[in-house]
C-alpha positions as CSV (number, residue, x, y, z in Angstrom):
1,X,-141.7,-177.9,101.1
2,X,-141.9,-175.3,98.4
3,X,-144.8,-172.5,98.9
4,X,-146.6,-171.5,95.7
5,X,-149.6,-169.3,94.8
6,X,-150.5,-167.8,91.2
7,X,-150.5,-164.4,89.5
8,X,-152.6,-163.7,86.2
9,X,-149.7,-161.5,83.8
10,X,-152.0,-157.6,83.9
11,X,-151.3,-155.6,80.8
12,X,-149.2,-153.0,83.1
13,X,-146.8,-156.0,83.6
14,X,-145.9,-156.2,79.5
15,X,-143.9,-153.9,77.1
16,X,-144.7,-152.2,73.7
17,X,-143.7,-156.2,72.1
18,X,-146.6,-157.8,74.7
19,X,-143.7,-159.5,76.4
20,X,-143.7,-159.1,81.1
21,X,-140.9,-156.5,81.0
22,X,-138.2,-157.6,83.2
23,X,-139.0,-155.2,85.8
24,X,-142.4,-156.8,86.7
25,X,-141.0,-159.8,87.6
26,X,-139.5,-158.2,90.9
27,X,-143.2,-157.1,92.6
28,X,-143.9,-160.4,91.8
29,X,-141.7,-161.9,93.6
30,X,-142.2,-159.1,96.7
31,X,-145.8,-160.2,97.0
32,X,-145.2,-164.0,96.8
33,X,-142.7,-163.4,99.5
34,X,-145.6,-161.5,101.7
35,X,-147.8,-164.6,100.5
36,X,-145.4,-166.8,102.2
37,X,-145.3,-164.8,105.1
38,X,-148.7,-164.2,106.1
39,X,-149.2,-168.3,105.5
40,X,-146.6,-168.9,108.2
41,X,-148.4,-165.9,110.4
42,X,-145.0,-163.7,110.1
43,X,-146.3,-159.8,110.2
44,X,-145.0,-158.5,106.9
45,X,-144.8,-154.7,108.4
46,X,-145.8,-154.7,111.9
47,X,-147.5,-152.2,114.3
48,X,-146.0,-150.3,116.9
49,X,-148.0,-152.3,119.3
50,X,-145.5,-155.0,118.7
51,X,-143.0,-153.2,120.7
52,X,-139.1,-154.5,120.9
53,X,-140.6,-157.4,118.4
54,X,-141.7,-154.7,116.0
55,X,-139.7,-156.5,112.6
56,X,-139.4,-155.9,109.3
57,X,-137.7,-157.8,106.3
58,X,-135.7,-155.5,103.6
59,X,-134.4,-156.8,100.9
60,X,-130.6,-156.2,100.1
61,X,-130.0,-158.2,97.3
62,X,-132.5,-159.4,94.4
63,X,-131.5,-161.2,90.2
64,X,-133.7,-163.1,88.2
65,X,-132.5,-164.7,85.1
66,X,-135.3,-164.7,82.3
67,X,-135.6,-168.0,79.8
68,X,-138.7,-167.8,77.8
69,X,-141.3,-164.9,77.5
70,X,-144.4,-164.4,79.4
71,X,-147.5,-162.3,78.1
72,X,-151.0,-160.4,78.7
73,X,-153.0,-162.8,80.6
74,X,-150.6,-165.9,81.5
75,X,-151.2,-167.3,84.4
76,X,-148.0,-167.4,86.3
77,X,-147.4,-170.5,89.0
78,X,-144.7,-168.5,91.3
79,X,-142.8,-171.3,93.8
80,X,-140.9,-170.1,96.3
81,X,-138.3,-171.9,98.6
82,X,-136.0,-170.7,101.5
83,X,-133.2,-171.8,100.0
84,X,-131.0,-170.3,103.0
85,X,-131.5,-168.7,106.3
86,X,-128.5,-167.4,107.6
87,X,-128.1,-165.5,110.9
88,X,-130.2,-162.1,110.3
89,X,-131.0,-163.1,107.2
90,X,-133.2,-165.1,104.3
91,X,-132.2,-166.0,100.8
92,X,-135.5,-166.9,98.8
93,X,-135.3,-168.9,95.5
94,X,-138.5,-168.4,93.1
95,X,-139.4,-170.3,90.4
96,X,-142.3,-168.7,87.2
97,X,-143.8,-171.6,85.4
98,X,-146.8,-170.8,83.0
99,X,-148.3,-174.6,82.3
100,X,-145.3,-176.1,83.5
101,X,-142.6,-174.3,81.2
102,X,-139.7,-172.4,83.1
103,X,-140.3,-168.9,82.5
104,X,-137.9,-167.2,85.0
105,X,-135.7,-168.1,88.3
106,X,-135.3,-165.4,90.6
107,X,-132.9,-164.5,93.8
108,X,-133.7,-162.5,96.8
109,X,-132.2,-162.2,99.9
110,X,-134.0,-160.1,102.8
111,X,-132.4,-158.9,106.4
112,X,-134.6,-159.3,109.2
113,X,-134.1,-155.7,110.9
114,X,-136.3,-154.3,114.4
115,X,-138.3,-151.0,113.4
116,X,-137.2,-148.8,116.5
117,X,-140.1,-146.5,117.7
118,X,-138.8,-143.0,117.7
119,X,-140.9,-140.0,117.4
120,X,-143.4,-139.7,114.7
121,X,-145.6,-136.7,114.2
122,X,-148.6,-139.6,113.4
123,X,-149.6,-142.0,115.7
124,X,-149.0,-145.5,114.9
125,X,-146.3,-145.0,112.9
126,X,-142.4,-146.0,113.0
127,X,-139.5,-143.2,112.7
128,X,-136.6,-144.4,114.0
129,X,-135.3,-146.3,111.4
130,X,-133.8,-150.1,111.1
131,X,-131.3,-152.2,112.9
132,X,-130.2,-155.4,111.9
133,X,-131.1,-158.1,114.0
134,X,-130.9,-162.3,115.0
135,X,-133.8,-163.9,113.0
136,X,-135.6,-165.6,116.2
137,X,-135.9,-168.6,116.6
138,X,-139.6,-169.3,116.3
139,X,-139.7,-167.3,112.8
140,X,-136.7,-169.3,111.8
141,X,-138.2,-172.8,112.7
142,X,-141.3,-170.9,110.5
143,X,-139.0,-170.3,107.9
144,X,-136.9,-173.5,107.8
145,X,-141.0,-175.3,106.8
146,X,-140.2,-174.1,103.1
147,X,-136.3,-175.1,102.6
């Protein structure tokens, strides 16, 4: 099952020709990620509460291939699939259709790492960096709804 939500094109997103510049296409596919995410109730940047669960989802790897332009005030459909979850990671596939027509594909693969605690000099807050970890199993069964 492929997840999709919609994003209206805002004149930040375009270039001196009107045209998305290539760049914009990236936070777009960031946020439809989180989308996805927060659908399937998976914290996109935990709290400390969360303790040893405490996990976040960096991305490593992200293309998109661009095959017809996009401008000021399209409305973007943005479909996203799991198109692979590997041991401590997720590849993501996305799909940019304005009234049906391909506008871009796009790539992005994100590690699932554990926030450690550390010391922080304000409350609530993570400093001891990232560690690569398993995807568990109930966020993989999540996951696996969308491939």
């Amino acid at each position: 099952m492929t997840f999709s939500t919609q994003r209206r094109v805002e004149f930040r997103d375009t270039d001196a020709a009107g045209i998305v510049h290539f760049s914009a296409f990236f936070p777009m596919m960031e946020a439809a990620e989180h989308e996805l995410l927060r659908s399937l109730g998976i914290p996109v940047y935990p709290t400390p509460a969360a303790g040893p669960e405490a996990l976040t989802w960096p991305r490593v790897a992200a293309s998109c291939d661009y095959v017809a332009a996009a401008r000021f005030e399209d409305i973007l459909r943005i479909s996203v699939e799991v198109a692979k979850i590997g041991s401590t990671s997720v590849q993501y596939s996305f799909r940019f259709t304005r009234d049906d027509q391909l506008v871009a594909q796009g790539r992005m693969t994100s590690v699932c790492c554990r926030l450690a605690a550390g010391r922080s000099s304000s409350p609530g807050q993570f400093s001891g960096g990232l560690e690569k970890t398993p995807i568990p199993d109930a966020i993989r069964d999540l996951l696996a709804k969308h491939s």
